[in-house]
C-alpha positions in Angstrom: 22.6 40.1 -29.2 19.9 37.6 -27.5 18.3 35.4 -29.6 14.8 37.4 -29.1 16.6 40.9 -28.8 17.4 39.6 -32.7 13.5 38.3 -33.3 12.0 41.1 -32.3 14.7 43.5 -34.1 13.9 42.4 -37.0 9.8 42.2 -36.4 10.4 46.0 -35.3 12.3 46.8 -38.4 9.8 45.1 -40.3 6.9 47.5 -39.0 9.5 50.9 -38.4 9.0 53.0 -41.2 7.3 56.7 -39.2 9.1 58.2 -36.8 7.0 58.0 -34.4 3.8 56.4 -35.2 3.1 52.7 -35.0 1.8 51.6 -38.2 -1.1 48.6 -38.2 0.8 46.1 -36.7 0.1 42.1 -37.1 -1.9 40.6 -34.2 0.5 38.0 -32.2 -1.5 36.0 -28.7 0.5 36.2 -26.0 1.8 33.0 -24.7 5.2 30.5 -24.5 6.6 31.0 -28.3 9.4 29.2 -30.0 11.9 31.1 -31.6 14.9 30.2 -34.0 17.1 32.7 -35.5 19.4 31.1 -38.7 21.7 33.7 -39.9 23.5 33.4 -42.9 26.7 35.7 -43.5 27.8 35.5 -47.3 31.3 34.0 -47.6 30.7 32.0 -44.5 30.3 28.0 -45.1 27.6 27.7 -42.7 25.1 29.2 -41.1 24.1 30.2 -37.4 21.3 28.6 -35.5 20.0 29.2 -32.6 16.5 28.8 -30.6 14.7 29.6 -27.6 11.6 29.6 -25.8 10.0 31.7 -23.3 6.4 33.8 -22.6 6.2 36.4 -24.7 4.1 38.9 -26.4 5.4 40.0 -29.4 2.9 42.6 -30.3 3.2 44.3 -27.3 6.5 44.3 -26.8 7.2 45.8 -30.7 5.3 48.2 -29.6 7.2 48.9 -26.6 10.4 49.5 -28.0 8.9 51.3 -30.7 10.5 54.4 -29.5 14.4 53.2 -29.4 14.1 52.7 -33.3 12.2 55.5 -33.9 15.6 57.6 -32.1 17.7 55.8 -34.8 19.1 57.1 -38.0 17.1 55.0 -40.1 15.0 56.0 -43.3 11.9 54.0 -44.0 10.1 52.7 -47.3 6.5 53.0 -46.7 5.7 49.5 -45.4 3.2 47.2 -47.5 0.7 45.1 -46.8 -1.5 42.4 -48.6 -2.7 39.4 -47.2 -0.4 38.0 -44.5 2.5 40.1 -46.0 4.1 42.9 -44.6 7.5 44.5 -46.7 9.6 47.3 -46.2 13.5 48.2 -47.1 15.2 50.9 -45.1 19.2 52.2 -44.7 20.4 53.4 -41.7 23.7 54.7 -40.3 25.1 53.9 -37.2 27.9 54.9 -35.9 29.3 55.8 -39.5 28.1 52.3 -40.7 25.6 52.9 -43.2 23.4 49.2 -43.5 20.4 48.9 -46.4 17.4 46.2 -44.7 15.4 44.5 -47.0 12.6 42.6 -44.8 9.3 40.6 -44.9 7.2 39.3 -42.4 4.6 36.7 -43.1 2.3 36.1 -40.4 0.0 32.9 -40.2 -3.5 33.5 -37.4 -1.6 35.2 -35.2 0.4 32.4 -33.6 3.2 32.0 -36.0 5.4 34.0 -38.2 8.3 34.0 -40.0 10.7 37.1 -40.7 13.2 37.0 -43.9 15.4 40.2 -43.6 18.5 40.8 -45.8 21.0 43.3 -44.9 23.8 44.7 -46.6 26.5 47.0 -45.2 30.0 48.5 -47.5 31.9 45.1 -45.9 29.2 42.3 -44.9 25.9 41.0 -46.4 23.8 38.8 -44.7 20.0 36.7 -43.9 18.5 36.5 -41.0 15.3 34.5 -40.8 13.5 34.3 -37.7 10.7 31.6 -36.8 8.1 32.0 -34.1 5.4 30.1 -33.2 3.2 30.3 -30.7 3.2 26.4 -28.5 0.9 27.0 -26.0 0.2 29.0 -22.3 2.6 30.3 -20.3 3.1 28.1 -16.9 2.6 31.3 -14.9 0.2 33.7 -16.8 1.2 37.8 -15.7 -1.9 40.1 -14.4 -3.8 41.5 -16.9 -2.9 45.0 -14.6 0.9 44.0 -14.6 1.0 42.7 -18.0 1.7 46.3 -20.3 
């Protein structure tokens, strides 16, 4: 999975817990953002880094794939909120793979946030923790009429 496919899994997990509704979301501005991914598998000496940058949205674009999770077999823990906070836990099954998701997202004015998600399946536990932070315009801004 790309390193953003991974981000913004585990920002839409962290919001996914209707079917089909999009609960209040954080606000993210739009722009070049820095993400790393550091995934640690238990029983594994170390972990696995990785980073990228590129223009992104991440508001919109949680909710644009808002409907492929909501198609998944995944039960939801009403999310909550306080502050900059946002926690959930869900299970899912997959293909016969059942997984439980323990997440939180912590958001800091919109161009920064960080996403601590534990996951735990019969054979492998794991944490992912994503970084993003907004660091600055996007060398070729989209139309604001092209830009959904």
């Amino acid at each position: 999975m790309r390193l953003l496919d991974c981000a913004l899994f585990c920002v839409l997990v962290t919001v996914a817990h209707g079917a089909t509704a999009v609960p209040e979301l954080p606000s993210f501005k739009p722009g070049m953002w820095s993400f790393s991914l550091t995934v640690n598998r238990y029983g594994e000496k170390d972990p696995q880094v990785r980073t990228m940058t590129r223009c992104a949205d991440p508001a919109e674009e949680i909710r644009k794939k808002w409907l492929s999770l909501a198609a998944q077999a995944c039960k939801f823990s009403p999310m909550t909120h306080k502050g900059n906070t946002w926690s959930y836990a869900s299970s899912c099954n997959s293909q016969g793979h059942a997984v439980s998701i323990k997440s939180v997202i912590v958001v800091d004015a919109g161009d920064s946030y960080r996403v601590d998600t534990q996951s735990h399946t019969q054979a492998q536990a794991s944490r992912e923790i994503v970084v993003a932070r907004r660091v600055g315009e996007c060398p070729n801004p989209v139309p604001a009429a092209t830009a959904r």
